[in-house]
N, C-alpha and C positions, 0 to 999 in steps of 0.2 A: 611222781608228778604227772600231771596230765599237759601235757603241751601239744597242741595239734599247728602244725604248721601246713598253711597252703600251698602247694610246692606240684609243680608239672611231674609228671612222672617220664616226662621224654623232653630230651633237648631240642629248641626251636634255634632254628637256624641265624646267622649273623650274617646276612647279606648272602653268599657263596660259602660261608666261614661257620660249620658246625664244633661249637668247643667239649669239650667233653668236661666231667667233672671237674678233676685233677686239674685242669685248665683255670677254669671256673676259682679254684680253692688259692689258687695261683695270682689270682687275679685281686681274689680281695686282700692276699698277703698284699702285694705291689701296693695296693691302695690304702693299708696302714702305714705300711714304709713309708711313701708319699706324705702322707698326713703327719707324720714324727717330724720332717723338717720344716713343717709351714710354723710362721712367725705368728702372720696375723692373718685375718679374714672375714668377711661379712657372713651376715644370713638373714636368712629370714623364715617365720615358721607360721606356721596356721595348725591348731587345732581345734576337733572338735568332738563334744566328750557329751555324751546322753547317759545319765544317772535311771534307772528306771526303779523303785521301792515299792515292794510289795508288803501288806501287813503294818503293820506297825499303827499308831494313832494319824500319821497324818502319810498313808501310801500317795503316792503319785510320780511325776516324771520332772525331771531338772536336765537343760540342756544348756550349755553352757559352750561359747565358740571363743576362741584365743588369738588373735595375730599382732605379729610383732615384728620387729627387726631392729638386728645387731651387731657390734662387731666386739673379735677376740683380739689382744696383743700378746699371746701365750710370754712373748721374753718380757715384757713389761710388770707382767701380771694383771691385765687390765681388760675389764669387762662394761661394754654398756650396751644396755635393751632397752628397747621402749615397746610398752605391749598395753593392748587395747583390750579389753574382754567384756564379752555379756553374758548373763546367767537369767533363764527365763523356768521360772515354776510355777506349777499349777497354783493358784490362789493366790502369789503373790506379784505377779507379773514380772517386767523385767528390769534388770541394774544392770547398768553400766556402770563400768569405772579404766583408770587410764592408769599405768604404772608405769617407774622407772625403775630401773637398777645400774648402777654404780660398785664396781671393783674397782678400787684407789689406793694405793698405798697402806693396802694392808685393814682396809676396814670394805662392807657391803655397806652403800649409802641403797634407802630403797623410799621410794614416793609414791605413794597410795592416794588415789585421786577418786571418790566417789559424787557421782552428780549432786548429791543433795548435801552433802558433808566440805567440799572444799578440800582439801587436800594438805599431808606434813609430812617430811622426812622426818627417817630414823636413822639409828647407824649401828653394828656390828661389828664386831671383832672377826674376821674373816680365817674361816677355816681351811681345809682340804677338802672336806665334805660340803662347802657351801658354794666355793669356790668349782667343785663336780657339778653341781648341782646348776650350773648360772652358766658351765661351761657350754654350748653347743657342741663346738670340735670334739671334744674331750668324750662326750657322751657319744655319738656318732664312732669315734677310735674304739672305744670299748665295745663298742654291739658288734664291731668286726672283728676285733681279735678274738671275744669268746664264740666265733660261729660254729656250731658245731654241725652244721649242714649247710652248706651253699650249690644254688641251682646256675646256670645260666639259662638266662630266659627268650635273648635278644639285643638286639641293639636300635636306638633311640638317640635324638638328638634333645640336649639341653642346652637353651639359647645357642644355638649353630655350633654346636661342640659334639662331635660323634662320642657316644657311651657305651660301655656294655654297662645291658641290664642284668643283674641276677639279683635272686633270692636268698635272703639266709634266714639260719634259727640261733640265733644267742642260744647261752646256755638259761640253764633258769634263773639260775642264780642274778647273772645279770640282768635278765629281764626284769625279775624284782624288785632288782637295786634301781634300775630307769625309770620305774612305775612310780615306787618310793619317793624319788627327787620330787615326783610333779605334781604341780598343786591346783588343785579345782579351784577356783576362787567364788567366793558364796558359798563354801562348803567347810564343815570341822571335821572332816577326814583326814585323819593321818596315817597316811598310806604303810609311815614307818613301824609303825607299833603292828601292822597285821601281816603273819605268813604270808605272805603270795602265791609262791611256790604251785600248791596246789590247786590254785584258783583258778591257774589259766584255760579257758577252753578252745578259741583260736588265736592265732597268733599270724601275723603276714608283715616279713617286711623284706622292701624292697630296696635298691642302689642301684641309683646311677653311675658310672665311675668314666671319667674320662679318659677315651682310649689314646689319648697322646700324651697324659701325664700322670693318669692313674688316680685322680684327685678326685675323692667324693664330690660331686654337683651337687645331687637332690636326693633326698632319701623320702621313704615314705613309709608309719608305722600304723598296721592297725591292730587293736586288742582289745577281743570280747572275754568277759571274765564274769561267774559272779561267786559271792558272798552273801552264805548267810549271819544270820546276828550273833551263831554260837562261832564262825569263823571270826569275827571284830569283837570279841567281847562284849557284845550287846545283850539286850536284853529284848523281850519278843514284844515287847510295848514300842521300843525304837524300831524296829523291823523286821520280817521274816527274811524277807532276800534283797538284796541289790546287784541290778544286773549292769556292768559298767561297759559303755562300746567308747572307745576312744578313736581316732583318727589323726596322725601327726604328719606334715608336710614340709619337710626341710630345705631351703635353696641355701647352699654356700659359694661365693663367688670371691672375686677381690683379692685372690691368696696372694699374701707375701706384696700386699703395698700399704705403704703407710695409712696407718690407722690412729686418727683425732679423735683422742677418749678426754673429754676435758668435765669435770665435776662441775656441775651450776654453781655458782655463787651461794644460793639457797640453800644450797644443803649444809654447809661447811658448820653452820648450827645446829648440826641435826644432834639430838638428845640420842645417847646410846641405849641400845638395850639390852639384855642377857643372851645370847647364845643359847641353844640346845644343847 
């Protein structure tokens, strides 16, 4: 696999305070421990993802921006997001649409809101893999336990909270599996059905970690990748290459206070539908 991670090749200093690797590797362990006993917690996220297609009958560029905010009750089991997105392509200009999701009692309630269409709940049979997929926390623990490199880079305040900053590289695998969960909307990509592995060309991601309790604040992900059509099982009439730049912007705050996950009224009729 080809994974290029952006990464100092010298340690920047921490105020008076130079860490050294081992330090550094220390550091992000602390901040998984940390994150195994939090209950509940907010976030909030911002992406943004430029599709660029070359060849094919209809090449051109889709960009598409994502933000939202949420909170986890890991002991409850209980998820809710609320997420805004646009999708703007050459020729067809832009869509908006508004989404909700719902972890309740063992089912994903999800609200799909498009300007021209009106908006309906669905409902699902809630898995482990859906329930990863909808987690923040959960993905965030993962990309630190498989680091197979981490940097320190500095230290930085988030909302008046001293951090060290450092860098890490997930393994690939994990990377994959993160890429995999996340869904373009305005798009019939299904991240899961194609290898990744080899696709990646840069990779950067960052952590904040608060140095008084070692609790992930803010992360930040970027990944440049691309795919040709014989990489997706395509065909050379759907396209020659697609080049994917992604952008992810994490804030977690709130840890370990009561968290009001209450399901609307509206959904409670929501028609089910089959599982993956």
């Amino acid at each position: 696999m080809s994974l290029a991670l952006i990464l100092p090749l010298t340690l920047v200093s921490c105020g008076n305070e130079e860490l050294s690797q081992q330090e550094a590797v220390q550091i992000v362990a602390e901040a998984v421990s940390a994150a195994a006993e939090v209950a509940t917690c907010k976030f909030d996220l911002s992406t943004a993802i430029t599709i660029e297609k070359t060849g094919g009958d209809e090449p051109g560029t889709m960009e598409a921006t994502i933000d939202g905010t949420g909170a986890v009750d890991r002991d409850s089991r209980q998820i809710q997001i609320s997420v805004n997105a646009a999708v703007a392509t050459h020729g067809t200009g832009k869509r908006e649409m508004a989404m909700e999701y719902y972890v309740v009692d063992d089912w994903l309630y999800a609200k799909l809101a498009l300007t021209e269409m009106g908006s309906r709940w669905v409902k699902t049979r809630l898995t482990d893999d859906i329930w990863q997929a909808q987690n923040q926390l959960e993905q965030q623990i993962e990309l630190m336990e498989t680091a197979t490199e981490v940097r320190f880079v500095g230290s930085e305040n988030v909302n008046s909270t001293a951090c060290y900053v450092v860098e890490i590289a997930p393994s690939a695998e994990e990377l994959s599996e993160f890429l995999s969960r996340q869904t373009v909307p305005g798009t019939n990509m299904n991240w899961a059905e194609i290898n990744l592995e080899p696709l990646f060309e840069e990779t950067f991601i960052k952590l904040w970690i608060a140095q008084n309790s070692y609790l992930l604040l803010k992360s930040e992900i970027d990944i440049l990748m691309e795919i040709t059509a014989e990489d997706a099982g395509a065909g050379e009439e759907d396209f020659e290459k697609l080049t994917l730049a992604t952008n992810t912007q994490t804030k977690l705050y709130n840890y370990n206070e009561a968290a009001s996950i209450e399901l609307p009224e509206q959904a409670l009729e929501a028609p089910e539908i089959p599982g993956r």
